[in-house]
Backbone as a printed PyTorch tensor [residue, N CA C, xyz], in Angstrom:
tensor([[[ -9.5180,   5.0330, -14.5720],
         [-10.1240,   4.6890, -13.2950],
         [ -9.0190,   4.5480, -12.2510]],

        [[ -8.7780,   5.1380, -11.2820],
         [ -7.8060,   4.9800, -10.1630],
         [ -8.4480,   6.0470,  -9.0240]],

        [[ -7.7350,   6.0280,  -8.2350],
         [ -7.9390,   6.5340,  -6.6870],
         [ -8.2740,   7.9360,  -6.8370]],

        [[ -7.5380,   8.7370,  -7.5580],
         [ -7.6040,  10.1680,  -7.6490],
         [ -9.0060,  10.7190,  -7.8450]],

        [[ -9.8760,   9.9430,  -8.7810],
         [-10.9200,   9.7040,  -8.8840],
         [-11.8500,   9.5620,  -7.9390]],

        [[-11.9420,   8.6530,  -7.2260],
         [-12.3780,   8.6070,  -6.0130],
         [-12.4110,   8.8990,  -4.9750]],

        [[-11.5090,   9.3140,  -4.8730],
         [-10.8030,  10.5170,  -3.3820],
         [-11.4660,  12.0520,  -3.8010]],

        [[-11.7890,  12.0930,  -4.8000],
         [-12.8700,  13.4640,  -5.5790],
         [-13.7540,  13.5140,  -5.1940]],

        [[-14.2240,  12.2660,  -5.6660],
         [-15.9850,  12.2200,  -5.1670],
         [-16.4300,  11.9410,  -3.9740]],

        [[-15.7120,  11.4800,  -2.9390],
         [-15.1730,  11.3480,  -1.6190],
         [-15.4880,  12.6550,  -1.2970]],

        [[-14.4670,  13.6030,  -1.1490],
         [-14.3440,  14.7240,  -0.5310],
         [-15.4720,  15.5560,  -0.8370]],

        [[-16.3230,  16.0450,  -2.3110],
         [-16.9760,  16.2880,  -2.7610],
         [-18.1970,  15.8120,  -2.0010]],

        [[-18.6070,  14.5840,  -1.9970],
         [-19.8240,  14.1200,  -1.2000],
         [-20.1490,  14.4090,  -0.0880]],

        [[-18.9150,  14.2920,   0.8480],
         [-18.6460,  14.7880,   2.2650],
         [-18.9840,  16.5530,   2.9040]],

        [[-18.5380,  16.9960,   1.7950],
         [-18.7940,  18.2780,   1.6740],
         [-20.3420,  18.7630,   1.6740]],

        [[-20.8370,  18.2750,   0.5030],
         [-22.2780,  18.6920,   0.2380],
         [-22.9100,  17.6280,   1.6260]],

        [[-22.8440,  16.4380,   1.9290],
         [-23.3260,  16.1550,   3.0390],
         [-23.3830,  17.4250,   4.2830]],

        [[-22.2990,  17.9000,   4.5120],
         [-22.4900,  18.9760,   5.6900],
         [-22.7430,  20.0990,   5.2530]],

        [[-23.1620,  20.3690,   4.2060],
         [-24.2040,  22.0030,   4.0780],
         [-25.4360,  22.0110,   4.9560]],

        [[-25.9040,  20.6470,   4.9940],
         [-27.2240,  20.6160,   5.2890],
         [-26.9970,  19.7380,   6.8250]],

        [[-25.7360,  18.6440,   6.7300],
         [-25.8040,  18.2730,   7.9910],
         [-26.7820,  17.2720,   8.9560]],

        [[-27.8900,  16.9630,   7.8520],
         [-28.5890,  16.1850,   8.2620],
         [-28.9510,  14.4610,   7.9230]],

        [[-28.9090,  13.5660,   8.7710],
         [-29.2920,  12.4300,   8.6990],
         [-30.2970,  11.6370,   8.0870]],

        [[-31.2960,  12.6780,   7.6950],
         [-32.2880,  12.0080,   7.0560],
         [-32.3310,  12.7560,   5.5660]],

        [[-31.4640,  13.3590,   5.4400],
         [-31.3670,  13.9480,   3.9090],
         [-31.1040,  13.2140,   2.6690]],

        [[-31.5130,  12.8590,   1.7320],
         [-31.1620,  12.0210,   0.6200],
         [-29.8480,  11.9590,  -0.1410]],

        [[-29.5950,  11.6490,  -1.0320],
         [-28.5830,  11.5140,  -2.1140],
         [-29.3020,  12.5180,  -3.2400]],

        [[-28.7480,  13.7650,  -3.1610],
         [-28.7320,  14.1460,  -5.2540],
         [-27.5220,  14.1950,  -5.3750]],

        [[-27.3730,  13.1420,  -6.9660],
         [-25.7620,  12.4660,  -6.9740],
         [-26.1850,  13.4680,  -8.9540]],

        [[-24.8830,  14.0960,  -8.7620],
         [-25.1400,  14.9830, -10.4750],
         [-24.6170,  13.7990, -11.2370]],

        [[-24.5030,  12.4260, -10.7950],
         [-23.8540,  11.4040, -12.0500],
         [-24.9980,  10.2380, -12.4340]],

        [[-24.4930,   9.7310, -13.2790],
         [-25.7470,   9.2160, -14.0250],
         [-25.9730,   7.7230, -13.6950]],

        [[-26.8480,   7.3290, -13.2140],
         [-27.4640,   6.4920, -12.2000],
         [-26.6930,   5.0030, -12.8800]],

        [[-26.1490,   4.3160, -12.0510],
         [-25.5940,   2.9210, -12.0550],
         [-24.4620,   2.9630, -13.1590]],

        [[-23.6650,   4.1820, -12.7450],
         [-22.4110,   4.1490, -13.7370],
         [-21.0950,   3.8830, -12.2480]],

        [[-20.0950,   4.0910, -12.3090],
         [-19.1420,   3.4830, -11.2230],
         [-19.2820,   4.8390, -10.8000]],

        [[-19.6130,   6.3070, -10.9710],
         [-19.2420,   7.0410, -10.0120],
         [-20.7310,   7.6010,  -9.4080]],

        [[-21.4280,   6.9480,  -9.9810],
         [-22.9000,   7.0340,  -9.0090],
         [-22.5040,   6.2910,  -7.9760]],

        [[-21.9730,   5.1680,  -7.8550],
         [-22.1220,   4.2450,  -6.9710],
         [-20.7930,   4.3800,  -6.0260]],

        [[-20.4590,   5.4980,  -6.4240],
         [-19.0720,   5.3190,  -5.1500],
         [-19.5420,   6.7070,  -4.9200]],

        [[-20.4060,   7.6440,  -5.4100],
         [-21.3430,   9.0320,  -5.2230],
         [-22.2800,   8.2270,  -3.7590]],

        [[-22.7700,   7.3060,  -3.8920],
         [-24.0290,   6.6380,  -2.8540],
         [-23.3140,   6.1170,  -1.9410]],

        [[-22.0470,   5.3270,  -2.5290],
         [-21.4370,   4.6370,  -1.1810],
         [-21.1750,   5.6430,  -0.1990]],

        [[-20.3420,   6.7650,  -0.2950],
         [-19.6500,   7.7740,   0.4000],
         [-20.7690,   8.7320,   1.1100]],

        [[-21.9550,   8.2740,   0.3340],
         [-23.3090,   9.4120,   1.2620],
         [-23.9610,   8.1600,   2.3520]],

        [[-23.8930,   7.0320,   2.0080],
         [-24.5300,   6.1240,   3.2250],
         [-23.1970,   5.8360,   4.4460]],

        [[-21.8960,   5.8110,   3.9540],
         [-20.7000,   5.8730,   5.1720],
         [-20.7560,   7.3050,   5.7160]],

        [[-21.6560,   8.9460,   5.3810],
         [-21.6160,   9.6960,   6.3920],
         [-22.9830,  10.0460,   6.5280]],

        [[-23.7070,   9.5390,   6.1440],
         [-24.8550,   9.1970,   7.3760],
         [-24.7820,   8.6050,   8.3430]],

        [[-23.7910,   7.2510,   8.3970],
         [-24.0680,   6.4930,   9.1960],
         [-22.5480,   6.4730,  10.1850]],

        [[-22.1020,   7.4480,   9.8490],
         [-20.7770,   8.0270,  10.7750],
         [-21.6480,   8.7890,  11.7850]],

        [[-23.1990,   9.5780,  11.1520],
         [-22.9710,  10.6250,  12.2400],
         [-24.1950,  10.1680,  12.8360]],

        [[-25.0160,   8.7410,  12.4860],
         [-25.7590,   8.3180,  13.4380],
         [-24.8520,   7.2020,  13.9230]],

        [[-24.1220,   6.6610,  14.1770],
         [-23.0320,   6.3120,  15.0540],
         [-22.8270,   7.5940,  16.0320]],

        [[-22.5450,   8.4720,  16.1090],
         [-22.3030,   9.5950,  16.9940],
         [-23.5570,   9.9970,  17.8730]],

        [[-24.5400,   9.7620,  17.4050],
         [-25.9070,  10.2690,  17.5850],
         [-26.4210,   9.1540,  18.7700]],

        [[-25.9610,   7.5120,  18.1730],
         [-26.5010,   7.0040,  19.2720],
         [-25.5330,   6.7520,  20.6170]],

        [[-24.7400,   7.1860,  20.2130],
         [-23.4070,   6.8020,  21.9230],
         [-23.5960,   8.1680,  22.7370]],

        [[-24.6830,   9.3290,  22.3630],
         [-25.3610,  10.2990,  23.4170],
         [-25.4620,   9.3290,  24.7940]],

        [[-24.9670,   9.7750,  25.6410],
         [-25.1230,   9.0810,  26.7900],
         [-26.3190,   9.1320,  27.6080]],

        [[-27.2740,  10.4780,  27.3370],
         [-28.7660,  10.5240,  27.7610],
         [-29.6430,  10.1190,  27.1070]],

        [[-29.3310,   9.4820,  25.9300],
         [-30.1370,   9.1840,  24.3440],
         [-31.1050,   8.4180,  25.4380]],

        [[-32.6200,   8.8450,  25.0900],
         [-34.0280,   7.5100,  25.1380],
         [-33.4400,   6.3180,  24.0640]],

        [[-33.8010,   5.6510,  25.4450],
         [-33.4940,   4.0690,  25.1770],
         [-34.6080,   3.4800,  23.8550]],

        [[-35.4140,   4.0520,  23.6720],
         [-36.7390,   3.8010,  22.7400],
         [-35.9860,   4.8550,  21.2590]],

        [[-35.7110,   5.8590,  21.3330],
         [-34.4300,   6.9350,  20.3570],
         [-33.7080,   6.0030,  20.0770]],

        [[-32.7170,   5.1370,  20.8410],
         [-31.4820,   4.7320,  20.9070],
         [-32.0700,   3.5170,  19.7920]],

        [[-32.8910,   2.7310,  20.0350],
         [-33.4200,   1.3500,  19.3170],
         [-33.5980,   1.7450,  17.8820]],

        [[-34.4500,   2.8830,  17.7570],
         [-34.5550,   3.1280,  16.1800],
         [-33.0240,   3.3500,  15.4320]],

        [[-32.4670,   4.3080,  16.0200],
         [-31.3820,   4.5350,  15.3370],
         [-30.1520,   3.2650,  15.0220]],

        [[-29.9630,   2.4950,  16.1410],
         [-29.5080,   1.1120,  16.3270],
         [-30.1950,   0.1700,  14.5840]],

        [[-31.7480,   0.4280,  14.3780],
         [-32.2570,  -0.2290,  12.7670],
         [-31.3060,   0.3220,  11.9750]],

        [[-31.7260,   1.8080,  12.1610],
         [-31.0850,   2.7040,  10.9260],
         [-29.8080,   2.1820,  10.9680]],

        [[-28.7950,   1.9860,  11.5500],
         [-27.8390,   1.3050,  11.1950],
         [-27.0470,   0.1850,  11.0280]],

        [[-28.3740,  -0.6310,  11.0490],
         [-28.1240,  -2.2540,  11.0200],
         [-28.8030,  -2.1600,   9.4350]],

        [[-29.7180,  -1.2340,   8.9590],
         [-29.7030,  -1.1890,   7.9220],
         [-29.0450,  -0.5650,   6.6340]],

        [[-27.7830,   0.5830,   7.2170],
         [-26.9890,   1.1380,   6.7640],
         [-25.9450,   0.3780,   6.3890]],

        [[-25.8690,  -0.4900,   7.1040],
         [-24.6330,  -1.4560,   7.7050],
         [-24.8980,  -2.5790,   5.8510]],

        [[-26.2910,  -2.8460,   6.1280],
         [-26.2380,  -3.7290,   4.3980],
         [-26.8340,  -3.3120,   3.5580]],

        [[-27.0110,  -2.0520,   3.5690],
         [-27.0130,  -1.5980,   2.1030],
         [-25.6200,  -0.9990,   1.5060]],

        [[-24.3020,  -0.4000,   2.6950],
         [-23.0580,  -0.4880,   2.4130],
         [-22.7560,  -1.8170,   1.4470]],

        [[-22.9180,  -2.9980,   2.6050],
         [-22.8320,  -4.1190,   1.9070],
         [-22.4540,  -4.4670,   0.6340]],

        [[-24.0520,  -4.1540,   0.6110],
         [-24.2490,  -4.4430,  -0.8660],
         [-23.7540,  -3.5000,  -2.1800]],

        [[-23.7350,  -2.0900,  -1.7600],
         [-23.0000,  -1.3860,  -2.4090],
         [-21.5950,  -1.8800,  -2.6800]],

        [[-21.1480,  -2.1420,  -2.0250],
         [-20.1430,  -2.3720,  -1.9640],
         [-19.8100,  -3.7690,  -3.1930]],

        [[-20.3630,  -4.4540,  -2.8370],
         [-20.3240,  -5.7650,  -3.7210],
         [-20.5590,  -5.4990,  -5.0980]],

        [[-21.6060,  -4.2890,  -5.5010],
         [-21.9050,  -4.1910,  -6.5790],
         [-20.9760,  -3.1780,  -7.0410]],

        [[-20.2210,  -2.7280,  -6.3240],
         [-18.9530,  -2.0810,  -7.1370],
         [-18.1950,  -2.8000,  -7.4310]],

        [[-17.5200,  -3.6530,  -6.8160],
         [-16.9370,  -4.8540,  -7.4150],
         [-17.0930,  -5.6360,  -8.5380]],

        [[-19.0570,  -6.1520,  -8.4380],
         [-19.3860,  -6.6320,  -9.7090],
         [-18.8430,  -5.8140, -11.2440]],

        [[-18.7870,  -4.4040, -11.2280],
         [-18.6170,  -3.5380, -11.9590],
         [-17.0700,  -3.3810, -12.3720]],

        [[-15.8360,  -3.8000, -11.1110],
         [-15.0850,  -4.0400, -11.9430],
         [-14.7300,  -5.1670, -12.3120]],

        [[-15.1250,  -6.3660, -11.5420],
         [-15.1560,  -7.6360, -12.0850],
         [-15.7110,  -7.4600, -13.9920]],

        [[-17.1110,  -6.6790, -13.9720],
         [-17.2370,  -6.8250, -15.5150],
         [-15.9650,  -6.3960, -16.4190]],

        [[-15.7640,  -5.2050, -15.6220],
         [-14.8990,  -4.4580, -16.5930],
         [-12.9760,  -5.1570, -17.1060]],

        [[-12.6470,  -5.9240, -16.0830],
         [-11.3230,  -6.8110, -16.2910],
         [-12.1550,  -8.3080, -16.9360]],

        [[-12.8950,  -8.3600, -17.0380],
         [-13.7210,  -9.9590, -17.2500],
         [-12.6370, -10.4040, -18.5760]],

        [[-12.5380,  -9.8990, -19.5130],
         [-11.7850, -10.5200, -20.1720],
         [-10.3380, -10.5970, -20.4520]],

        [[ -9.7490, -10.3270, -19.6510],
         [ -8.3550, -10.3300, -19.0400],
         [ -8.0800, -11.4380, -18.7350]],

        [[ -6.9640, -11.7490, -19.3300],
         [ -6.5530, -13.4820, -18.8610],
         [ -5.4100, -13.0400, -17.6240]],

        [[ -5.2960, -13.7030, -16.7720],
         [ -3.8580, -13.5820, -15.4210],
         [ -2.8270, -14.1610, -15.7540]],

        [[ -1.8550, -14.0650, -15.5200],
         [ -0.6590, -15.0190, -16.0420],
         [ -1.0280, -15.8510, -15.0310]],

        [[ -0.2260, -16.9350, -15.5030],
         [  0.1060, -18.4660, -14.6070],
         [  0.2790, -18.3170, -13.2580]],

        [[  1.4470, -17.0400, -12.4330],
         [  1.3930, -17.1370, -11.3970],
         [  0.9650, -15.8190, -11.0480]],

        [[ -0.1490, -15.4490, -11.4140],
         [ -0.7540, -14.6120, -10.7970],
         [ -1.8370, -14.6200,  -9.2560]],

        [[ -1.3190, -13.6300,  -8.3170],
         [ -1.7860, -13.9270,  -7.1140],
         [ -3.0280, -13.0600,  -7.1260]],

        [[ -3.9260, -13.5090,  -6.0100],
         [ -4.9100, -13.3510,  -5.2500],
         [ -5.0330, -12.1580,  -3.9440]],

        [[ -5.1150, -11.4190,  -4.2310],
         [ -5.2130, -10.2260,  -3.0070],
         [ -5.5330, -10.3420,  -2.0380]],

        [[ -5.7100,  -9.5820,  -1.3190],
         [ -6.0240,  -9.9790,   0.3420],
         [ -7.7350,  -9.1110,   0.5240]],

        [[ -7.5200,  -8.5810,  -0.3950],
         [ -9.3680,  -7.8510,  -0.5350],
         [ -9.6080,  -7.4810,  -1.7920]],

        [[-10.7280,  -7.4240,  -2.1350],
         [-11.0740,  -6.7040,  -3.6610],
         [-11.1250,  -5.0750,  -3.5260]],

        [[-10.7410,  -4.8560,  -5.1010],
         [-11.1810,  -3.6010,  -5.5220],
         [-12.3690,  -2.9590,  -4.3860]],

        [[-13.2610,  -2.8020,  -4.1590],
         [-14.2640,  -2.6610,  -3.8330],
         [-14.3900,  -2.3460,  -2.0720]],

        [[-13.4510,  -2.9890,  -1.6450],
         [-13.8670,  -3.0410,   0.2660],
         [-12.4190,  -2.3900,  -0.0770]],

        [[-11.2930,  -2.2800,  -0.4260],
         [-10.0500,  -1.3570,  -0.6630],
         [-10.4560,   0.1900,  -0.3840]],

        [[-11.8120,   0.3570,  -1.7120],
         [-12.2620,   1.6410,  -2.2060],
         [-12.8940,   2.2270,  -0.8360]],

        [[-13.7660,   0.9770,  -0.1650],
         [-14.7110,   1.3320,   1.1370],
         [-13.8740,   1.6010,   1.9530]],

        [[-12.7680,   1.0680,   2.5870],
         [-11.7330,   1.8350,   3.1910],
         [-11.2650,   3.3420,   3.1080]],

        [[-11.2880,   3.4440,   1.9110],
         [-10.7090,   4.7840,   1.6840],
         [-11.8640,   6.2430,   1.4990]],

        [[-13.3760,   5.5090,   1.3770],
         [-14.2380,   6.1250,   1.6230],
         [-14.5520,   6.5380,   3.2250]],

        [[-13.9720,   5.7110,   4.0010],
         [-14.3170,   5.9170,   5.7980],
         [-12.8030,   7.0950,   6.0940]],

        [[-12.2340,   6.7900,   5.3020],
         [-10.5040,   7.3690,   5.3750],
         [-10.9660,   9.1780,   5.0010]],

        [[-11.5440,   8.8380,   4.3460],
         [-11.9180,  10.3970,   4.0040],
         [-12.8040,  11.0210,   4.4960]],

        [[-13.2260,  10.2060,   5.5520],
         [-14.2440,  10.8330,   6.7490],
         [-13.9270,  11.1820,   7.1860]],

        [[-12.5910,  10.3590,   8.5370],
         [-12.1920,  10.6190,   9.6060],
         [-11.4370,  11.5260,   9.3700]],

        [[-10.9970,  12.0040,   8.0400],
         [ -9.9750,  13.2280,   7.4050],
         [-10.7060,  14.7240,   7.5360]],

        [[-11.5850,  14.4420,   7.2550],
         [-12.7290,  15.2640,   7.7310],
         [-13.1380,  16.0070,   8.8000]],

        [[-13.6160,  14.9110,   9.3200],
         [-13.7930,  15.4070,  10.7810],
         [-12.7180,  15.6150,  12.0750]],

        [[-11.4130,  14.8990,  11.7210],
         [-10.5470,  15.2480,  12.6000],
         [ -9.6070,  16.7100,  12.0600]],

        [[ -9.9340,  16.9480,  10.7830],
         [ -9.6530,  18.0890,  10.3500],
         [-10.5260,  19.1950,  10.8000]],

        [[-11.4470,  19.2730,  10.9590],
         [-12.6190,  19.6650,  11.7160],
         [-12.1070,  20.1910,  13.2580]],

        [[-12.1070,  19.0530,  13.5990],
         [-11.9770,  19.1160,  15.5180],
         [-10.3270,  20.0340,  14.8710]],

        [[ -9.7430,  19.9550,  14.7990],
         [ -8.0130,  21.0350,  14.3750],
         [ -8.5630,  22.1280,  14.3970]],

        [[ -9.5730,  22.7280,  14.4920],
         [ -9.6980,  23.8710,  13.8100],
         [-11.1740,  24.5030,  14.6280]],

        [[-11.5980,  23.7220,  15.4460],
         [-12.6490,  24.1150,  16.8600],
         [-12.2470,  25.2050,  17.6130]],

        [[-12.8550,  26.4840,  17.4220],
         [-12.7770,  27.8650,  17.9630],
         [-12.8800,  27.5800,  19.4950]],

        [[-13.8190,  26.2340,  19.8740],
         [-14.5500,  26.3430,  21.4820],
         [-13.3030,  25.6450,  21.8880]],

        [[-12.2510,  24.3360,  21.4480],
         [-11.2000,  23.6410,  21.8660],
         [ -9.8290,  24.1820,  22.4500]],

        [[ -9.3780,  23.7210,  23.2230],
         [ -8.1240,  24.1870,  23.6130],
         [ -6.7370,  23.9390,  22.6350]],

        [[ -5.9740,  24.7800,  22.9100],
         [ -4.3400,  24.2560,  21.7670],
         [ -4.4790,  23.1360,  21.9360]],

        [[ -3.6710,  22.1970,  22.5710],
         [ -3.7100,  21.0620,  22.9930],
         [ -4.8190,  19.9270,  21.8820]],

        [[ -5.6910,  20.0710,  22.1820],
         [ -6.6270,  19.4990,  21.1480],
         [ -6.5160,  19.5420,  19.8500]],

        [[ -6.4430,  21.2490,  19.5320],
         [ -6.8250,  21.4680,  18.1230],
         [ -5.2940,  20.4710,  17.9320]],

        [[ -3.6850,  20.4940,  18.5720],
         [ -2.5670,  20.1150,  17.8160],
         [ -2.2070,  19.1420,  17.7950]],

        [[ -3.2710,  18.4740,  19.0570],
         [ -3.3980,  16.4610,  18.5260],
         [ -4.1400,  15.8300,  17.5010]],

        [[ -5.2640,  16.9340,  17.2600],
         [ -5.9340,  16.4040,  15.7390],
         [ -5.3210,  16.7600,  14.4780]],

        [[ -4.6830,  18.1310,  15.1050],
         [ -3.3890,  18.3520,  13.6440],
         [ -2.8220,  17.6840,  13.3480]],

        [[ -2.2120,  16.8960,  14.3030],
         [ -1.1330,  15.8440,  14.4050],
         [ -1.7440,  14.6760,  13.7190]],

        [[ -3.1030,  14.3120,  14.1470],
         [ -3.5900,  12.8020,  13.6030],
         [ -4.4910,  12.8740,  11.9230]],

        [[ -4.6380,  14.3910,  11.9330],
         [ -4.6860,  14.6060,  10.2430],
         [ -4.0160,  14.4590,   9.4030]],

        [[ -2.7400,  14.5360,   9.7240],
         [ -1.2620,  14.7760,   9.3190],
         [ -1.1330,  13.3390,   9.1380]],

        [[ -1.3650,  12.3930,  10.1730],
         [ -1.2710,  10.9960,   9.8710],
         [ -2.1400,  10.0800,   8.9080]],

        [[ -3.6240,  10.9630,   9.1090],
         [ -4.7390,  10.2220,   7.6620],
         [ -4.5240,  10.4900,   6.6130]],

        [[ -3.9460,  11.6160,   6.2600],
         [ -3.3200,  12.2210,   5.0540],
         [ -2.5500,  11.2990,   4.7460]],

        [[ -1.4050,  11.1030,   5.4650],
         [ -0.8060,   9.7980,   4.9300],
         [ -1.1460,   8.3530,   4.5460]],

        [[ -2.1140,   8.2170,   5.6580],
         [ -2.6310,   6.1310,   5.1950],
         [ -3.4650,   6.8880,   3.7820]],

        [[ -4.6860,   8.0110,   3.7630],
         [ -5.0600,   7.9740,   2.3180],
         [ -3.8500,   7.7980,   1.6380]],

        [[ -3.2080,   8.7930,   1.4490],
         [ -2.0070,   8.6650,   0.2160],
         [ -1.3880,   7.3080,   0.1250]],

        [[ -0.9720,   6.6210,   1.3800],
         [ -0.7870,   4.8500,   1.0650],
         [ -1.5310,   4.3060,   0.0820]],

        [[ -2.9080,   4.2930,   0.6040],
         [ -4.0130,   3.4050,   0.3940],
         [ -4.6310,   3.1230,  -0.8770]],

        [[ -4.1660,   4.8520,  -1.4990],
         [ -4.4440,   5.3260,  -2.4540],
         [ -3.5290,   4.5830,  -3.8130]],

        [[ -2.0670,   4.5220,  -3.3020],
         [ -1.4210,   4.1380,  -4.5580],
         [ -1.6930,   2.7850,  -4.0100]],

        [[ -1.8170,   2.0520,  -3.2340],
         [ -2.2700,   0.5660,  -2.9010],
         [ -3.3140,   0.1610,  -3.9670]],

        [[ -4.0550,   1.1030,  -4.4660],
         [ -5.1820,   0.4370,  -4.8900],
         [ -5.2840,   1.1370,  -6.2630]],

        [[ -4.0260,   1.8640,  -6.7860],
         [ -3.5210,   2.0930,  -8.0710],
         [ -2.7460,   0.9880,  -8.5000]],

        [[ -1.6760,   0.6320,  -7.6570],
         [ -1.2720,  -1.0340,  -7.6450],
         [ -1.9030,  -2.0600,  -8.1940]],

        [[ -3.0280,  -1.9930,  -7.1210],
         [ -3.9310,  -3.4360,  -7.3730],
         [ -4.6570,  -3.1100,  -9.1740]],

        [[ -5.1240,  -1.9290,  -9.5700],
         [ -5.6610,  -2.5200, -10.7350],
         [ -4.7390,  -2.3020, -11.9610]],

        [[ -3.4950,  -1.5860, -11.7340],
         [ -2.5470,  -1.5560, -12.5370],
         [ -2.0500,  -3.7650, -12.5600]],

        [[ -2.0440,  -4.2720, -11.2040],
         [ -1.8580,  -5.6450, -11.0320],
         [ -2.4280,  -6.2200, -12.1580]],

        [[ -3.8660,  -5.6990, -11.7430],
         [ -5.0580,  -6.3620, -12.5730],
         [ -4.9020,  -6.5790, -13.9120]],

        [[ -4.6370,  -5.1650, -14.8100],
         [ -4.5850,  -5.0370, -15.7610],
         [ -3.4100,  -5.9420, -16.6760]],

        [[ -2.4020,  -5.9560, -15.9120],
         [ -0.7790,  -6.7940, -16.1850],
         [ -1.2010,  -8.1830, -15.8940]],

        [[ -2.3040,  -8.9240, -15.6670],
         [ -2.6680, -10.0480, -15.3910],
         [ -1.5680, -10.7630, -14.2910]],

        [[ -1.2480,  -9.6740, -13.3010],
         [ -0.3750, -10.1610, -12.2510],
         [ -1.3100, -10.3060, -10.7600]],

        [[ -2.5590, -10.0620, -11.2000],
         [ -3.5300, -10.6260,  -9.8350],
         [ -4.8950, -10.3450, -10.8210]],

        [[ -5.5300, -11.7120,  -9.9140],
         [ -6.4720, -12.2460,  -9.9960],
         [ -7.6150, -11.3440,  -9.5780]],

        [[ -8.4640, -11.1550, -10.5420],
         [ -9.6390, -10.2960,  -9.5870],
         [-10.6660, -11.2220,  -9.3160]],

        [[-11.3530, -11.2180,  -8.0650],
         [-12.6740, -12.1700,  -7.6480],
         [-13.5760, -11.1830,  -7.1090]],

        [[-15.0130, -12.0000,  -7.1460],
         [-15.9770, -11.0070,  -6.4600],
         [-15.9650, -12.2920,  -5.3690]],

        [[-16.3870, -11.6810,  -4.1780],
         [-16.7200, -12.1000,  -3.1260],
         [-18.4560, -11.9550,  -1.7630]],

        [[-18.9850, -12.5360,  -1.6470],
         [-20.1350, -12.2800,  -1.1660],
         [-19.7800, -12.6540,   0.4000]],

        [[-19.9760, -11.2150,   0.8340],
         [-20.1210, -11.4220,   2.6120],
         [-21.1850, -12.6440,   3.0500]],

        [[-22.0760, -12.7760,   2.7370],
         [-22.7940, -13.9500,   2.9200],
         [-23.0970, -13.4100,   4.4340]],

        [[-24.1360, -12.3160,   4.3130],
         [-24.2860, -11.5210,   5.9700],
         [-25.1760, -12.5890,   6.4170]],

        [[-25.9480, -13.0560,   7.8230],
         [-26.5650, -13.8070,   8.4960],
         [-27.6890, -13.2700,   9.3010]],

        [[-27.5870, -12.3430,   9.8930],
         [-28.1490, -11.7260,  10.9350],
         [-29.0170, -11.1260,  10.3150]],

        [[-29.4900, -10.3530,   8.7860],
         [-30.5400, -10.2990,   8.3100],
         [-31.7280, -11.1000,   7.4520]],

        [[-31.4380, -11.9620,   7.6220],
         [-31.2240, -13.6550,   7.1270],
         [-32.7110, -13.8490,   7.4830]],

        [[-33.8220, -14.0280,   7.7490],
         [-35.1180, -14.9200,   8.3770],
         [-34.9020, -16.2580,   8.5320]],

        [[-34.1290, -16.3170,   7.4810],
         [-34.0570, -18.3730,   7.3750],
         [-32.9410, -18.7640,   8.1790]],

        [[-31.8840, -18.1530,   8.7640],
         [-30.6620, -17.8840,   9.4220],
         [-30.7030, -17.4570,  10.8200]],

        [[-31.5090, -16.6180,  10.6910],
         [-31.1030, -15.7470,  12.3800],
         [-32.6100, -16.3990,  13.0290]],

        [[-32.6360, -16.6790,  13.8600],
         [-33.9060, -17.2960,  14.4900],
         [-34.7020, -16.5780,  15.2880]],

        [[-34.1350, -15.1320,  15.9320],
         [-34.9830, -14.2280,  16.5700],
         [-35.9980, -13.5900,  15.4040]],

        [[-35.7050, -13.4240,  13.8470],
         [-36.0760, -13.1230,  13.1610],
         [-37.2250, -14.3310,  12.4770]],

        [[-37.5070, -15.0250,  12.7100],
         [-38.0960, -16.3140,  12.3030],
         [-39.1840, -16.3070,  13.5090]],

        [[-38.9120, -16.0160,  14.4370],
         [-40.1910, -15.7420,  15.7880],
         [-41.1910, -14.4020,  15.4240]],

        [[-40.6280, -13.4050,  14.2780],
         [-41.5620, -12.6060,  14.4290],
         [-42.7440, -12.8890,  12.8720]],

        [[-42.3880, -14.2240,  12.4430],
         [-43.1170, -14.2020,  11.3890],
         [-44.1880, -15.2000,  12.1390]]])
């Protein structure tokens, strides 16, 4: 299990996402449902849906009544990431569970899991600014500032990547602590958010 892995199914997902190009298109994931690469197969298809309805609603003529739905769609994109997200974690939380840490073993600054989600958005913008490099309608100028800033995502992936070969090589050496962590979101909350409590 490491990055190389995931930077696969990354690119792979991204790919078959733009055959079709569309926002309301589903997930067929060829892996076998609630194994770790289904779920980083789903994570990487709900971060480019919701890359390109992000794009969809900052249309500057967008209907304001258009603009509201899509605004759900991604307040609901927004926590089912979430939760994806968490439940990848749970998954490697199971999988180190019986790993003892040494004595001074430290605490990371993020889990496995929002590391991985990073590097799932990383392989977007790799994407698409690889993309704009290479726009027949764009001027030099353009295409050789996105060359330029591909050239630079290429690199934070490749950081990010052994960053988080690190962390579970850490893991494994009982030289960091793995935790799961719950965003503890609010705003979809009924019992929490109070505009939501007026419509019941």
């Amino acid at each position: 299990m490491n990055s190389n892995l995931f930077n696969q199914i990354f690119e792979a997902n991204i790919k078959k996402y733009h055959i079709k190009n569309d926002i309301s298109a589903k997930l067929s994931s060829v892996y076998e449902e609630k194994s770790i690469e289904y779920l980083l197969d789903k994570k990487s298809w709900i971060d480019t849906v919701q890359w390109h309805l992000e794009d969809v609603i900052r249309e500057p003529s967008i209907d304001p009544e258009k603009a509201l739905i899509f605004k759900r769609a991604i307040d609901k994109s927004n926590q089912e990431r979430t939760d994806l997200v968490e439940l990848i974690d749970d998954f490697f939380f199971n999988e180190f569970k019986n790993l003892k840490p040494n004595s001074d073993a430290y605490i990371a600054t993020e889990t496995p899991a929002w590391a991985i989600d990073r590097l799932s958005i990383l392989n977007l913008k790799i994407y698409h600014m690889k993309e704009e490099s290479e726009r027949e309608d764009a001027d030099n100028e353009h295409r050789d500032k996105c060359a330029f800033k591909t050239k630079v995502l290429m690199q934070q992936r490749e950081d990010l990547s052994l960053a988080i070969n690190q962390l579970f090589d850490n893991i494994k050496q009982g030289k960091s602590i793995i935790k799961t962590y719950k965003q503890m979101k609010m705003y979809n909350d009924p019992s929490m958010n109070e505009f939501l409590r007026k419509d019941k």
